[in-house]
Each structure stands twice: as structure tokens, then as C-alpha cells.
C-alpha positions in Angstrom: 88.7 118.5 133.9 88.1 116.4 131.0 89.2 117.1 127.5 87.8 116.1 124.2 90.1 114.0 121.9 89.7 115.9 118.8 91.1 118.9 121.4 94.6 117.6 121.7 96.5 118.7 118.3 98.7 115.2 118.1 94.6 113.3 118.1 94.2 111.1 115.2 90.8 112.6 115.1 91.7 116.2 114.6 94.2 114.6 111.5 91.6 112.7 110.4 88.7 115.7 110.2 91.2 117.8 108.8 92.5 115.7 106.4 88.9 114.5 105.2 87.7 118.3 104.6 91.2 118.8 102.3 90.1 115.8 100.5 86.7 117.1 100.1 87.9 120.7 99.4 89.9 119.2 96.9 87.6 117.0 95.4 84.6 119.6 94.8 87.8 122.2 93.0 88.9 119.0 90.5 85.1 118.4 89.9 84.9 122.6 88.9 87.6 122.5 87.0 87.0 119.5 84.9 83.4 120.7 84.7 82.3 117.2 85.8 83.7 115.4 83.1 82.6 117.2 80.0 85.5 119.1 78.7 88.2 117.4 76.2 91.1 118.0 77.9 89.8 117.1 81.3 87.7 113.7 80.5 85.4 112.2 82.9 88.2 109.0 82.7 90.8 111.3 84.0 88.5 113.5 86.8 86.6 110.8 88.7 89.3 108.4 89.2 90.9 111.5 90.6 88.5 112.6 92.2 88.2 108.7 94.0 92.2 109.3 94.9 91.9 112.2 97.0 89.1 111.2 98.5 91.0 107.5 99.9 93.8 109.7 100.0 92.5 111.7 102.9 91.2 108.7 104.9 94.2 107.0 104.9 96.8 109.5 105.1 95.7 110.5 109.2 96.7 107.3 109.7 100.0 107.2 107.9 100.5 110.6 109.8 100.0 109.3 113.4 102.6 106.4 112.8 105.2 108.5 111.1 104.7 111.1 114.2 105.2 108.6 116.7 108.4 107.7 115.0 109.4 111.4 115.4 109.8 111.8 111.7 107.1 114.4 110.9 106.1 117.1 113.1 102.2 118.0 112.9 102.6 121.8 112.8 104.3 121.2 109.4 101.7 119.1 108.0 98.4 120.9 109.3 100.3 124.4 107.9 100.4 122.2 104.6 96.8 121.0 104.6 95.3 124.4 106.3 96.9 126.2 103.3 95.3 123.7 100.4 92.0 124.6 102.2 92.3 127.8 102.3 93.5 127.8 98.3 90.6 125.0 97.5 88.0 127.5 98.9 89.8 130.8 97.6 89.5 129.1 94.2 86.5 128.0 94.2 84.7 131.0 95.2 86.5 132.6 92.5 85.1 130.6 89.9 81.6 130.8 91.1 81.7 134.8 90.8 83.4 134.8 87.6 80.7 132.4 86.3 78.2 134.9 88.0 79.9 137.7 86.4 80.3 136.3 82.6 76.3 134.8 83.0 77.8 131.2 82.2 75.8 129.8 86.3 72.9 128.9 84.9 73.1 127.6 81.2 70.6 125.2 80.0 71.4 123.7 76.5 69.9 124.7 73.7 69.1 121.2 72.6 66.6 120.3 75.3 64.6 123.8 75.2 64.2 123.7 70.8 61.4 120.7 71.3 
């Protein structure tokens, strides 16, 4: 009987597709919370290039992962519990925001700017 790679939990492809949806989990809740760069605290010069991190962060960390598992120095369990739970805390959060935006009638704002002429 033959397996598919992204079956076996020590596959680089399973570490790779996991770590890719954290990064973009991650990415979308730093793009809600800095409101796509137009809040003062959270400038467009701050979010983006964070944004760009996670995002090389997540391709090249399956990578890092494999070798320091074949070294026996990580164990996988450890590390998908770790990136399975920022998931799970990405999505949890950003649900959250898009009811409360629902809830307080901020979803759909237009400015008032565009709509005067």
C-alpha cells in the first residue's frame, strides 16, 4: 500500500503546509490589526515589512525544522502543538474582530470625503 508524503508527520511537506497556513494566518491578523497601514501607531512602514517577515518566515522555517529534527534536537509534536495553537488563536481572533465590527456597524464604512462631491 502506498502512502502519500504529506501523510507521514516527520514529511517536509506536511511542515511546510502547515507552516505556510500559520504564516498566512498570521499575516491576514497583522494586516486587521494594523488596519492595512492606516492607523498612527501601526504605520504601513512597520505592518508590511512585517507582514513580508512572516510570510519568508514560514517558507523557510520547514526547512530549518527538518534539519534540526534530523539532528534530534526538536521533536515535531512540540512544534506542530506550537504552530496548530497560533492557528487556532489567528483564526479565533480574527473572527472576533469581524463580528465586533459587524456588531459596532464600523464593516462597511465609506468615507465621507468621496460621497460629499
Amino acid at each position: 500500500m502506498m502512502t502519500l508524503p504529506i501523510a507521514n508527520k516527520n514529511s517536509v511537506f506536511k511542515k511546510l503546509a502547515s507552516c505556510l497556513i500559520c504564516g498566512l494566518t498570521l499575516s491576514a491578523l497583522i494586516l486587521l490589526i494594523g488596519n492595512g497601514g492606516n492607523i498612527p501607531w501601526f504605520p504601513a512602514s512597520v505592518v508590511f515589512p512585517l507582514v513580508g517577515i512572516v510570510l519568508v518566515a514560514s517558507l523557510f522555517f520547514p526547512f530549518i525544522w527538518q534539519y534540526l529534527e534530523k539532528q534530534q534536537k526538536i521533536t515535531s509534536d512540540v512544534v506542530y502543538g506550537v504552530i496548530y495553537s497560533i492557528i487556532r488563536f489567528a483564526i479565533a481572533i480574527n473572527i472576533a474582530a469581524f463580528g465586533w465590527k459587524k456588531v459596532f456597524g464600523l464593516q462597511f464604512l465609506v468615507p465621507e470625503e468621496p460621497t460629499n462631491q
